[in-house]
Jmol script that loads the backbone (N, CA, C; Angstrom):
load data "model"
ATOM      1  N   UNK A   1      35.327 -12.918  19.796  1.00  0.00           N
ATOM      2  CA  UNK A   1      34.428 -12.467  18.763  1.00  0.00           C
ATOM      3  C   UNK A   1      34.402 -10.947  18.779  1.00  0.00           C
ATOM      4  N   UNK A   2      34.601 -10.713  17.431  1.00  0.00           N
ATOM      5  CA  UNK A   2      34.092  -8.950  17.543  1.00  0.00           C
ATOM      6  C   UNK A   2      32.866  -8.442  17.757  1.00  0.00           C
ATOM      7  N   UNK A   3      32.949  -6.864  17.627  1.00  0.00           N
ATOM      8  CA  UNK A   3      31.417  -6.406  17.530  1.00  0.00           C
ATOM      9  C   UNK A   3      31.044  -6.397  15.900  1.00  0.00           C
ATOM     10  N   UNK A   4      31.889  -6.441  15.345  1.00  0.00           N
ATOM     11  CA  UNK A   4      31.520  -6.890  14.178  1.00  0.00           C
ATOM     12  C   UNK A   4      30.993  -7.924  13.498  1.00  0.00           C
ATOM     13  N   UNK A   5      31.618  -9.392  13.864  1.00  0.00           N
ATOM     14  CA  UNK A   5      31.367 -10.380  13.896  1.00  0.00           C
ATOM     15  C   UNK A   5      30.126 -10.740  14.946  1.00  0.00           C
ATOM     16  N   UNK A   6      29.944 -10.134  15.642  1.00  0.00           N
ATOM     17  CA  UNK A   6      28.568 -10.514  16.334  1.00  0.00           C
ATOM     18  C   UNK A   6      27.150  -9.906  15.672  1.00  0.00           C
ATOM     19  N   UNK A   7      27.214  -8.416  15.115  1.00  0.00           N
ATOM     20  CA  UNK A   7      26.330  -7.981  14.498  1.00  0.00           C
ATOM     21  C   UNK A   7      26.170  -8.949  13.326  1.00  0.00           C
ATOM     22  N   UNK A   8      26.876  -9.361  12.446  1.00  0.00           N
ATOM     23  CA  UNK A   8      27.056 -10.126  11.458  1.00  0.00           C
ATOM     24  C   UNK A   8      25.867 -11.733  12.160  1.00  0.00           C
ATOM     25  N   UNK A   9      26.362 -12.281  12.921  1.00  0.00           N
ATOM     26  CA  UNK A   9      25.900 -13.454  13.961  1.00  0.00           C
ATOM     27  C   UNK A   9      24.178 -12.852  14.188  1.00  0.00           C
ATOM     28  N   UNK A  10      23.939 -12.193  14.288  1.00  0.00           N
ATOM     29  CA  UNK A  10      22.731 -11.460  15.372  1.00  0.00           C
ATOM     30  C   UNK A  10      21.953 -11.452  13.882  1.00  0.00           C
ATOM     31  N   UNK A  11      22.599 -10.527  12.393  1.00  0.00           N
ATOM     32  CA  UNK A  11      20.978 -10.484  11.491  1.00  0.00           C
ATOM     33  C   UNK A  11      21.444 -11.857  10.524  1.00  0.00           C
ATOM     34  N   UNK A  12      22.662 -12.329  11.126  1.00  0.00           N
ATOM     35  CA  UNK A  12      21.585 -14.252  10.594  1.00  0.00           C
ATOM     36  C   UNK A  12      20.688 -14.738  11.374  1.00  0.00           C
ATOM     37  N   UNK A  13      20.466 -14.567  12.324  1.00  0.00           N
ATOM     38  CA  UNK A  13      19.688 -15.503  13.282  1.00  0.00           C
ATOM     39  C   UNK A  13      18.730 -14.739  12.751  1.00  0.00           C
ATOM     40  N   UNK A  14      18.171 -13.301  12.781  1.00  0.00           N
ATOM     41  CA  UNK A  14      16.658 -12.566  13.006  1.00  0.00           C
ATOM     42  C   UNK A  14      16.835 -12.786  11.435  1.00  0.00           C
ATOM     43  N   UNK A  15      17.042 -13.225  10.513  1.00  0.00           N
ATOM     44  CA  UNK A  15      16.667 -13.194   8.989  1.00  0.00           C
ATOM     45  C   UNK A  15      17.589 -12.200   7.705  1.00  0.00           C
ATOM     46  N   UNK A  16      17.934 -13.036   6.558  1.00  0.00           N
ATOM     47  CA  UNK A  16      18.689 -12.156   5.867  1.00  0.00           C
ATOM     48  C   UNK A  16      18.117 -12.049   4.459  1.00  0.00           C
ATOM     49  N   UNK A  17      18.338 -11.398   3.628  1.00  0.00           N
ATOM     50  CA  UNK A  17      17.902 -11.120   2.694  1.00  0.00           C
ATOM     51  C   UNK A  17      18.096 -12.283   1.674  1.00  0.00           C
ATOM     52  N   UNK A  18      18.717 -13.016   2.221  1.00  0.00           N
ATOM     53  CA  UNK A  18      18.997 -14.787   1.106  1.00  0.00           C
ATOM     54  C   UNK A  18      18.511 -15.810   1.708  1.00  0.00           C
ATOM     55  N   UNK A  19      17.791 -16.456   0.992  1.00  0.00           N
ATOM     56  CA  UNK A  19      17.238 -17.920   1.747  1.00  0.00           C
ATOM     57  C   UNK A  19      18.454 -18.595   1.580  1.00  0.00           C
ATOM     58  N   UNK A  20      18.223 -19.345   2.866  1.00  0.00           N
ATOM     59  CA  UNK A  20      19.391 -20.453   2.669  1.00  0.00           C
ATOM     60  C   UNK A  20      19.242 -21.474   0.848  1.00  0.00           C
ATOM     61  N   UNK A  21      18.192 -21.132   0.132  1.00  0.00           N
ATOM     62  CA  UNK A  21      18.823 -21.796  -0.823  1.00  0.00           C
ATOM     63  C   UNK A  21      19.180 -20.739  -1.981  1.00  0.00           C
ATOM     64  N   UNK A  22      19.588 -19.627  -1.332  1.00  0.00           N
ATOM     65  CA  UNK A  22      20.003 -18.969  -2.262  1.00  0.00           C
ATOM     66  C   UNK A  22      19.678 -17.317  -2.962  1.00  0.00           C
ATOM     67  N   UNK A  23      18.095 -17.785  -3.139  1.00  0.00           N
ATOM     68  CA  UNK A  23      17.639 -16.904  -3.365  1.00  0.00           C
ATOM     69  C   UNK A  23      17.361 -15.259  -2.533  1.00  0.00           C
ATOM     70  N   UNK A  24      17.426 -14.462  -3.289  1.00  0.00           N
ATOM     71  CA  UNK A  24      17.106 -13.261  -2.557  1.00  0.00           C
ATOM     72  C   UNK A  24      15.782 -12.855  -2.336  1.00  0.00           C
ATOM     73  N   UNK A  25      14.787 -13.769  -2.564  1.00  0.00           N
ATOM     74  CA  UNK A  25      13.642 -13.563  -2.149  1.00  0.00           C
ATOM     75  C   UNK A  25      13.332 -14.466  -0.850  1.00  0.00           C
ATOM     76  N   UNK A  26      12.352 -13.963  -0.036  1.00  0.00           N
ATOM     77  CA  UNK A  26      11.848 -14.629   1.225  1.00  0.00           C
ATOM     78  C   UNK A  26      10.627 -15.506   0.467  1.00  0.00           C
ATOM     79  N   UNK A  27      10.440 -16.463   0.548  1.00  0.00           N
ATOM     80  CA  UNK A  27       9.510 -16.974   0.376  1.00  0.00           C
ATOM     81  C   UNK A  27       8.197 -17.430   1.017  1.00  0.00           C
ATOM     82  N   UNK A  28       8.695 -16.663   2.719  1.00  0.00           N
ATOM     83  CA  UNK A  28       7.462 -16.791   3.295  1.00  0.00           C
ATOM     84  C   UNK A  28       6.940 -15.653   3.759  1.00  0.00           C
ATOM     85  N   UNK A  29       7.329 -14.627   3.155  1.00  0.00           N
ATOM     86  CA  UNK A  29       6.667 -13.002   3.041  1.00  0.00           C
ATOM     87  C   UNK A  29       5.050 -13.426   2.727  1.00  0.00           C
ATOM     88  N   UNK A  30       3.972 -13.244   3.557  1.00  0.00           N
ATOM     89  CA  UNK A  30       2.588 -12.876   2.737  1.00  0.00           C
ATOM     90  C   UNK A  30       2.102 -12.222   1.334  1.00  0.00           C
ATOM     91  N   UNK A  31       1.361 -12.870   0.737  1.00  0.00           N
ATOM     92  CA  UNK A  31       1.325 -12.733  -1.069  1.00  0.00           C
ATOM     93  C   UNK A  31      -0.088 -11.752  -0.652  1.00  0.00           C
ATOM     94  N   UNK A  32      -0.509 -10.711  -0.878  1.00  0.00           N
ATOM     95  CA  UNK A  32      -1.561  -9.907  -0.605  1.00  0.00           C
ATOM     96  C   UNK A  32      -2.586 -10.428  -1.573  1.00  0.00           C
ATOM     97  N   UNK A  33      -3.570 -10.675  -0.866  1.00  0.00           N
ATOM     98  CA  UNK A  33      -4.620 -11.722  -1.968  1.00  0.00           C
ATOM     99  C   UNK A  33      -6.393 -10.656  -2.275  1.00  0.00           C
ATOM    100  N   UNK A  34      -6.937 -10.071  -3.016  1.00  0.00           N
ATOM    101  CA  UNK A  34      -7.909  -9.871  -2.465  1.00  0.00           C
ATOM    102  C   UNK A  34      -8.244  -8.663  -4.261  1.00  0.00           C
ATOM    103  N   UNK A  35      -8.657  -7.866  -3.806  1.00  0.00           N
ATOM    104  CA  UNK A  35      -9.738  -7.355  -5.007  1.00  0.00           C
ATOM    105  C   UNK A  35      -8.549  -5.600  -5.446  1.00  0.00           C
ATOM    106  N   UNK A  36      -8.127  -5.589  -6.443  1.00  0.00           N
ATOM    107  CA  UNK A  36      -7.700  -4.639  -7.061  1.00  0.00           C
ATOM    108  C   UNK A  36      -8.257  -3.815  -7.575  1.00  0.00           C
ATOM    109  N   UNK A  37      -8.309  -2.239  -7.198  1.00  0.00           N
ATOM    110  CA  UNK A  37      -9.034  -1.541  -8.080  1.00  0.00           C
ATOM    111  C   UNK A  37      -8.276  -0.059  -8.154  1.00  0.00           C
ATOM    112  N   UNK A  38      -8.387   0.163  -9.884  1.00  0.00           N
ATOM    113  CA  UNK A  38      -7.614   1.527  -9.532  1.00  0.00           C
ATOM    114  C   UNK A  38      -8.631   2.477  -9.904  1.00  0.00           C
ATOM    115  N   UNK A  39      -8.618   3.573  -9.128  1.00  0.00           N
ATOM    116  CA  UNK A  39      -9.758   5.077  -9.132  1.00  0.00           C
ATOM    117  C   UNK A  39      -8.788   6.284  -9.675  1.00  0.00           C
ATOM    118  N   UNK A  40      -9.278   7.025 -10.584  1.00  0.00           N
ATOM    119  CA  UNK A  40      -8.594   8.188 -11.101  1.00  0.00           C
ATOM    120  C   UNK A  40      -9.500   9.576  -9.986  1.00  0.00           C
ATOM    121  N   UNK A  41      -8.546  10.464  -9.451  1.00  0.00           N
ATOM    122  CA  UNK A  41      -9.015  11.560  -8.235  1.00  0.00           C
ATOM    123  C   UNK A  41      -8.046  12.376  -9.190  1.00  0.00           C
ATOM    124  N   UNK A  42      -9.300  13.649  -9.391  1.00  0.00           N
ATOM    125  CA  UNK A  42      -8.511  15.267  -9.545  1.00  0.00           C
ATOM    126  C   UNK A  42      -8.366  16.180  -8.380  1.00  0.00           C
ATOM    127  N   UNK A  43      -7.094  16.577  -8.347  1.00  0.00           N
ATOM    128  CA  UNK A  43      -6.791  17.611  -7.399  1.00  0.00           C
ATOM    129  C   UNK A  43      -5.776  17.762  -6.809  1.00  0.00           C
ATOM    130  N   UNK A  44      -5.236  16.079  -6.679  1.00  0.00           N
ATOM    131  CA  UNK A  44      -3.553  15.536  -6.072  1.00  0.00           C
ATOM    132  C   UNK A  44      -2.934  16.346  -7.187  1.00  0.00           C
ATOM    133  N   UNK A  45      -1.570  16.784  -5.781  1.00  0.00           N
ATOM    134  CA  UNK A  45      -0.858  17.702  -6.267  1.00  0.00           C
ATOM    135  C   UNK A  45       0.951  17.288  -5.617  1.00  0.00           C
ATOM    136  N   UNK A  46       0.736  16.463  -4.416  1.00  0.00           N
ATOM    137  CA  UNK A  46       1.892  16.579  -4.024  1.00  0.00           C
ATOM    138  C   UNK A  46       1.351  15.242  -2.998  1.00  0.00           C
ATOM    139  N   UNK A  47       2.878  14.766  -1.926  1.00  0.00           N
ATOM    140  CA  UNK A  47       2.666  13.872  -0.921  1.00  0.00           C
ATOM    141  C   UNK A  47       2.002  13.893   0.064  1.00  0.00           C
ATOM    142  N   UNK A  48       1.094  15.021   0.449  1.00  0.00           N
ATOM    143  CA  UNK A  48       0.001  15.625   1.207  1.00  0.00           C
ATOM    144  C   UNK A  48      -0.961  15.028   0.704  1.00  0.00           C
ATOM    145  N   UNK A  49      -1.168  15.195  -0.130  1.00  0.00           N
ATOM    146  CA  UNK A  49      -2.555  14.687  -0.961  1.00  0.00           C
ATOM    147  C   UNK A  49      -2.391  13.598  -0.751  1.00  0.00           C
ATOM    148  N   UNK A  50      -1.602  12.695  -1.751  1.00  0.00           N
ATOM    149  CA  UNK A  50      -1.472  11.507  -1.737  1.00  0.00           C
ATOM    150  C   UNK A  50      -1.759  10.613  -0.476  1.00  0.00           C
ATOM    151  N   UNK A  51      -1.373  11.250   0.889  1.00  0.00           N
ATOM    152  CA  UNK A  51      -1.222  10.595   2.193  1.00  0.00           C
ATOM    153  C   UNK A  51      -2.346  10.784   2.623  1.00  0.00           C
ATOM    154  N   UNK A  52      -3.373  12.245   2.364  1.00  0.00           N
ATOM    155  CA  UNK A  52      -4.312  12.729   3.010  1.00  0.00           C
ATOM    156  C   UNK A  52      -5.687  11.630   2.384  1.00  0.00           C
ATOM    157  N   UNK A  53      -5.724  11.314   1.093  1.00  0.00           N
ATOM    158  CA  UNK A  53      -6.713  10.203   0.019  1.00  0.00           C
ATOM    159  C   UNK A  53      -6.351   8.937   0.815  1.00  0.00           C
ATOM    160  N   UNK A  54      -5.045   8.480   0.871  1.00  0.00           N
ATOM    161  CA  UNK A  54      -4.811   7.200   1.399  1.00  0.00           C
ATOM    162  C   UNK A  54      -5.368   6.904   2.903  1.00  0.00           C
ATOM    163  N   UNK A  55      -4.963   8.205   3.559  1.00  0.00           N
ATOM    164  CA  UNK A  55      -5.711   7.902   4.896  1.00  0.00           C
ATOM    165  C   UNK A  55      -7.113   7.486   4.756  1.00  0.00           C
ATOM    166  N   UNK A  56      -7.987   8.511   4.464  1.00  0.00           N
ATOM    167  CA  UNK A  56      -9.339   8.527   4.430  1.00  0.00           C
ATOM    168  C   UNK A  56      -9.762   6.794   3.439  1.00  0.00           C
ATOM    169  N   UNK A  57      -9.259   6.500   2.377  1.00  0.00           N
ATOM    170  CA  UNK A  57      -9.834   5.768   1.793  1.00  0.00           C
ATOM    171  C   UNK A  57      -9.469   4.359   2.373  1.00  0.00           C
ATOM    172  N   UNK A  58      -8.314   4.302   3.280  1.00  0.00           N
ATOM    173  CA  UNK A  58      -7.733   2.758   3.981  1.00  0.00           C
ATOM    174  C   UNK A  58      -8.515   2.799   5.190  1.00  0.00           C
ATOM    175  N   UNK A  59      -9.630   3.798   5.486  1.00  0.00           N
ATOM    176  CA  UNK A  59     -10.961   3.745   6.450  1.00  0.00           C
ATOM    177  C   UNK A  59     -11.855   2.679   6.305  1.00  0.00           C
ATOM    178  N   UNK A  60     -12.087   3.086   5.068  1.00  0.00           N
ATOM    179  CA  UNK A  60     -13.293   1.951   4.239  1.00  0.00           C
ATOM    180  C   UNK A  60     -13.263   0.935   4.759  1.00  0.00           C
ATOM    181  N   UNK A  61     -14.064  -0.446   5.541  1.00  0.00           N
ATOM    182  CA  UNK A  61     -14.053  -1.560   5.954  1.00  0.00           C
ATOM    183  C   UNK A  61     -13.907  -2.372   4.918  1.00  0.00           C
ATOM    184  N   UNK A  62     -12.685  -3.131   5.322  1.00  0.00           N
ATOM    185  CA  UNK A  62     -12.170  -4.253   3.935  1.00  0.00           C
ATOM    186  C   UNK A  62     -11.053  -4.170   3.360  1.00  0.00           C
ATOM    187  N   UNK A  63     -10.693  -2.949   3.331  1.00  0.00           N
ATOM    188  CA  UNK A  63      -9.669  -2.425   2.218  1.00  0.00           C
ATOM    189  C   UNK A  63      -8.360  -2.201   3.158  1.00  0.00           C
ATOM    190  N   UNK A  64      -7.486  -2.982   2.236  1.00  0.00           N
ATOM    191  CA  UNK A  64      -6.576  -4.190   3.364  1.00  0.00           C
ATOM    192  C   UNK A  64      -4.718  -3.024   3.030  1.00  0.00           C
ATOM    193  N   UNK A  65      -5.272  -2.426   1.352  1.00  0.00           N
ATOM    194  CA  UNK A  65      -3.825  -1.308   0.946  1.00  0.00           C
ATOM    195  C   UNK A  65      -4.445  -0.157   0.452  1.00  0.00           C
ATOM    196  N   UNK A  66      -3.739   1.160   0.247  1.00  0.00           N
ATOM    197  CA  UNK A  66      -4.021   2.016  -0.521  1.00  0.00           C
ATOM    198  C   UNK A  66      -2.791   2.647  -1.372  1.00  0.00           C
ATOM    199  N   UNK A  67      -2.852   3.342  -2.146  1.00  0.00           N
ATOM    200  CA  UNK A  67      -1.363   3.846  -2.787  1.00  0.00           C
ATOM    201  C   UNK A  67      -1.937   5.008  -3.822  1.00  0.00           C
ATOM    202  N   UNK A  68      -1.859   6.410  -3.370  1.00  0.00           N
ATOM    203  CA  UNK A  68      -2.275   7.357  -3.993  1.00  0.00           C
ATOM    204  C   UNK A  68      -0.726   7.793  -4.868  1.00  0.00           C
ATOM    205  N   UNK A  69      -0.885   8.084  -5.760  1.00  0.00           N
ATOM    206  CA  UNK A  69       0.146   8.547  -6.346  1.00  0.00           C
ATOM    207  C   UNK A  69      -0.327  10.083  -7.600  1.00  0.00           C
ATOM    208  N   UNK A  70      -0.136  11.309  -6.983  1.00  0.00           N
ATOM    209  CA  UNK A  70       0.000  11.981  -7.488  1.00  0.00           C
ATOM    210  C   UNK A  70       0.181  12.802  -9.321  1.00  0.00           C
ATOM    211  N   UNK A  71       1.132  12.178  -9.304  1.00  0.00           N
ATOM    212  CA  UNK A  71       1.351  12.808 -10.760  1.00  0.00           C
ATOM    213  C   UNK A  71       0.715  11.996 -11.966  1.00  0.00           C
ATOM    214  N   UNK A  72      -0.022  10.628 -11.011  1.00  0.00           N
ATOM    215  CA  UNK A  72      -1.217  10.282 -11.950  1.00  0.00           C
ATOM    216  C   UNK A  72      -2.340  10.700 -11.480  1.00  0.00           C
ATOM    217  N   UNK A  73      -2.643  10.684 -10.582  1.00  0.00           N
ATOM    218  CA  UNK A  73      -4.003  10.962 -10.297  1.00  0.00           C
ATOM    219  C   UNK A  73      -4.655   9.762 -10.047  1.00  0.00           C
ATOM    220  N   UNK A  74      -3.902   8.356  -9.660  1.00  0.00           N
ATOM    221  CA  UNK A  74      -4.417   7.483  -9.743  1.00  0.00           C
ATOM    222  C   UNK A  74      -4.268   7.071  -8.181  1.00  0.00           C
ATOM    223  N   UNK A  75      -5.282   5.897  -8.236  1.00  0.00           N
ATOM    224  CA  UNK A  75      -5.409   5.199  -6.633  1.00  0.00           C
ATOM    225  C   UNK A  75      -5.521   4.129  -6.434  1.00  0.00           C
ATOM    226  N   UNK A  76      -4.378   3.386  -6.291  1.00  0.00           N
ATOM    227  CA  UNK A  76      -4.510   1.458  -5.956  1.00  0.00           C
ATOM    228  C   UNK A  76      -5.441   1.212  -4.829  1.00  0.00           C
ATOM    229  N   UNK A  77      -6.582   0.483  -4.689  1.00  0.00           N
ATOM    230  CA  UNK A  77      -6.752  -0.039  -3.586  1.00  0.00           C
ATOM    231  C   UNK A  77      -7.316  -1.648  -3.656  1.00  0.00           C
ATOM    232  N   UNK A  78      -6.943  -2.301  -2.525  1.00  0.00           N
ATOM    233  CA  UNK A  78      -6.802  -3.382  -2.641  1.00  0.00           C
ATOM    234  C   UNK A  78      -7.206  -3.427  -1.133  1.00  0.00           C
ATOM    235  N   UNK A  79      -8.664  -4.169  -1.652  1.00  0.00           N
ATOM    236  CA  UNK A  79      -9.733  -4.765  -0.610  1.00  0.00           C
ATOM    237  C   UNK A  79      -9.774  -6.456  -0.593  1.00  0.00           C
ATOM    238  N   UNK A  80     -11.040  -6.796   0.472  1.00  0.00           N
ATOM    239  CA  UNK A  80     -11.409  -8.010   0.768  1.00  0.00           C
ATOM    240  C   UNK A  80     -12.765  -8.105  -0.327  1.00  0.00           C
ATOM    241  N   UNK A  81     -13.159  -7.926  -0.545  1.00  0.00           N
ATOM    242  CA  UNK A  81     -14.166  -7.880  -1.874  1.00  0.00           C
ATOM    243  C   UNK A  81     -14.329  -6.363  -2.501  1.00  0.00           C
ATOM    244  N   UNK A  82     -15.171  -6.654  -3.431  1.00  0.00           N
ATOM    245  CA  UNK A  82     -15.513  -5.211  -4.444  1.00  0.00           C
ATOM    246  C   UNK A  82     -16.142  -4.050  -3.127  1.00  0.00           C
ATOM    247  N   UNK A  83     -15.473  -2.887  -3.773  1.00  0.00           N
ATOM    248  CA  UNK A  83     -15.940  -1.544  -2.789  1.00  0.00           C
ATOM    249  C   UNK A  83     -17.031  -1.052  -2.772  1.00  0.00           C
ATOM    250  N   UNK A  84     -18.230  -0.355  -2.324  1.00  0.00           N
ATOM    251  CA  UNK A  84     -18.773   0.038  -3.246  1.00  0.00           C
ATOM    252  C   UNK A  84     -18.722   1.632  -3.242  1.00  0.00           C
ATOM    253  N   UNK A  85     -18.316   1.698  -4.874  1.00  0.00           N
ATOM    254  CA  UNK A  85     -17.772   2.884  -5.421  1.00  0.00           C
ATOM    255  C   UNK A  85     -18.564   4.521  -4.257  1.00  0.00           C
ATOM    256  N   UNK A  86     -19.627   4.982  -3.969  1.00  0.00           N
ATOM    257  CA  UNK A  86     -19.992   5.640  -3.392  1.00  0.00           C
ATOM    258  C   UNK A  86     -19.238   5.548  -1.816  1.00  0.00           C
ATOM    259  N   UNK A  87     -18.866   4.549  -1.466  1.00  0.00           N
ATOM    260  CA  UNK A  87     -17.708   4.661  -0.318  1.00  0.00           C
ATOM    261  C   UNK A  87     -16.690   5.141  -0.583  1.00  0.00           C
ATOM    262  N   UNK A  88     -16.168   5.253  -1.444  1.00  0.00           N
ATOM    263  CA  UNK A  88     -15.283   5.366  -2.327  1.00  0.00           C
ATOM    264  C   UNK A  88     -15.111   6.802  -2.456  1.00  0.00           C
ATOM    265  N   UNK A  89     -16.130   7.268  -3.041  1.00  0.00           N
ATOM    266  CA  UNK A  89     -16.269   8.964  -3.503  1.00  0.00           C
ATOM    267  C   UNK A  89     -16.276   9.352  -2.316  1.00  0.00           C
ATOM    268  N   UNK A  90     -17.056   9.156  -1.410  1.00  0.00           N
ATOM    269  CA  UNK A  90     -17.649   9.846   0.001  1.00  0.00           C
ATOM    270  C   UNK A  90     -16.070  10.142   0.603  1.00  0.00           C
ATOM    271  N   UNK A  91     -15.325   8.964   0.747  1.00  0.00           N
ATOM    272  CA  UNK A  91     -14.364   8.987   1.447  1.00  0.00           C
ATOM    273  C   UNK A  91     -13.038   9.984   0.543  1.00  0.00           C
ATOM    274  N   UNK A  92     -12.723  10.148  -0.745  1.00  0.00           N
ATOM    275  CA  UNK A  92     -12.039  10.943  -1.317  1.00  0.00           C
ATOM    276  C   UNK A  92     -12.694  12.313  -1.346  1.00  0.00           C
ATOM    277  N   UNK A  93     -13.984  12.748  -1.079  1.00  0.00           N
ATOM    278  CA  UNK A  93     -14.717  13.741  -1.224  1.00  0.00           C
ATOM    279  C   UNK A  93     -14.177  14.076   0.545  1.00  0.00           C
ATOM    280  N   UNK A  94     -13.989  13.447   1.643  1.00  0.00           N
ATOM    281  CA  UNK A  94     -13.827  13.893   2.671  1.00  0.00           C
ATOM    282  C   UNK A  94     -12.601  14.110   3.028  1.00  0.00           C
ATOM    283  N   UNK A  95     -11.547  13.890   1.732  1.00  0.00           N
ATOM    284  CA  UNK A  95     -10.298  14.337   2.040  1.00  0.00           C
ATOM    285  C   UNK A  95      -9.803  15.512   1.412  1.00  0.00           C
ATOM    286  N   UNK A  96     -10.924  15.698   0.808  1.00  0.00           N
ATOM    287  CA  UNK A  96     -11.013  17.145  -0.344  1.00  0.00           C
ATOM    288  C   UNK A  96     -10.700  17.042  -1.833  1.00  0.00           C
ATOM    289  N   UNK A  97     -10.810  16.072  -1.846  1.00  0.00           N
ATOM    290  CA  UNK A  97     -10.860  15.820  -3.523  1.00  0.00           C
ATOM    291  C   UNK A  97     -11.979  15.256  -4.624  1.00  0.00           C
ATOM    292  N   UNK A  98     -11.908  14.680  -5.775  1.00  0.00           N
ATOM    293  CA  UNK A  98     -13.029  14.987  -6.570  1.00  0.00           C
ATOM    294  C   UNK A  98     -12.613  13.350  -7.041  1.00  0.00           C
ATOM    295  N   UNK A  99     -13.520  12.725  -6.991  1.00  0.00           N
ATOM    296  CA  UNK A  99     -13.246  11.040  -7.606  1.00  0.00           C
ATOM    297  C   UNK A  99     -13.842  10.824  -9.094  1.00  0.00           C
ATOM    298  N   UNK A 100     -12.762  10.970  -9.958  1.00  0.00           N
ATOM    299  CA  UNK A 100     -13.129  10.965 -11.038  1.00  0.00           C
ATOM    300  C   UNK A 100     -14.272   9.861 -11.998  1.00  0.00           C
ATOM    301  N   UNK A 101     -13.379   8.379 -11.654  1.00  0.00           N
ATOM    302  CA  UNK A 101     -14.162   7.770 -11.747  1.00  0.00           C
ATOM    303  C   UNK A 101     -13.050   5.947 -11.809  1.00  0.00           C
ATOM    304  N   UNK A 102     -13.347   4.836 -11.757  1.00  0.00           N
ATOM    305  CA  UNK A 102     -13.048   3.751 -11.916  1.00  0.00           C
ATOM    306  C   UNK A 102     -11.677   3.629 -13.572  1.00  0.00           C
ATOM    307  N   UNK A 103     -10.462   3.497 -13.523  1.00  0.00           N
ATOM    308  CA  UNK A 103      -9.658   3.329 -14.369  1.00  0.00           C
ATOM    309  C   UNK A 103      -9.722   2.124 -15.185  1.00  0.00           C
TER     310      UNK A 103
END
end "model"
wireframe off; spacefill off
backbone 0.3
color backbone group
C-alpha cells in the first residue's frame, strides 16, 4: 500500500464529504434550532469590529451563534429563546458600538 493510498484509506474511515448514498451532504451534521434575530449596529467598519460585537454579544446567556457582518451593519444572532433587547444594547454598547435597533 502507498502513502497515498493509505491517506486515501484513513479520510474514508474518519468521514468524507459523500454519504455512502451519494449525496454530498452529511446528514447527520446538527440542524441549529432556536430563535433568529437580526440587530442593525452603527460603527462596524472592518473584521475587528465584526469579531469585537460577536465576542461581546455570544456572552449573552442562551445565544448559541453570532455573525456580525460589517458592510451591513447587521447582526445574526441565534439564541435559545427571545433576547432581551437591553442585553443586547448593553453588550454592543460594551464593545463600542451603537445598537441601532431590531431589523
Amino acid at each position: 500500500m502507498t502513502a497515498e493510498t493509505e491517506t486515501k484509506t484513513e479520510a474514508t474511515a474518519t468521514g468524507s464529504c459523500c454519504s455512502p448514498s451519494g449525496s454530498c451532504h452529511d446528514t447527520s451534521a446538527e440542524v441549529q434550532v432556536g430563535v433568529t434575530t437580526v440587530y442593525q449596529v452603527s460603527g462596524m467598519t472592518c473584521g475587528h469590529c465584526e469579531g469585537a460585537i460577536a465576542g461581546e454579544v455570544s456572552e449573552i446567556p442562551g445565544v448559541t451563534s453570532v455573525k456580525a457582518v460589517a458592510s451591513t451593519g447587521r447582526v445574526t444572532v441565534v439564541s435559545d429563546a427571545p433576547l432581551d433587547v437591553e442585553a443586547v444594547r448593553a453588550a454592543v454598547d460594551e464593545a463600542g458600538y451603537e445598537l441601532v435597533g431590531q431589523v
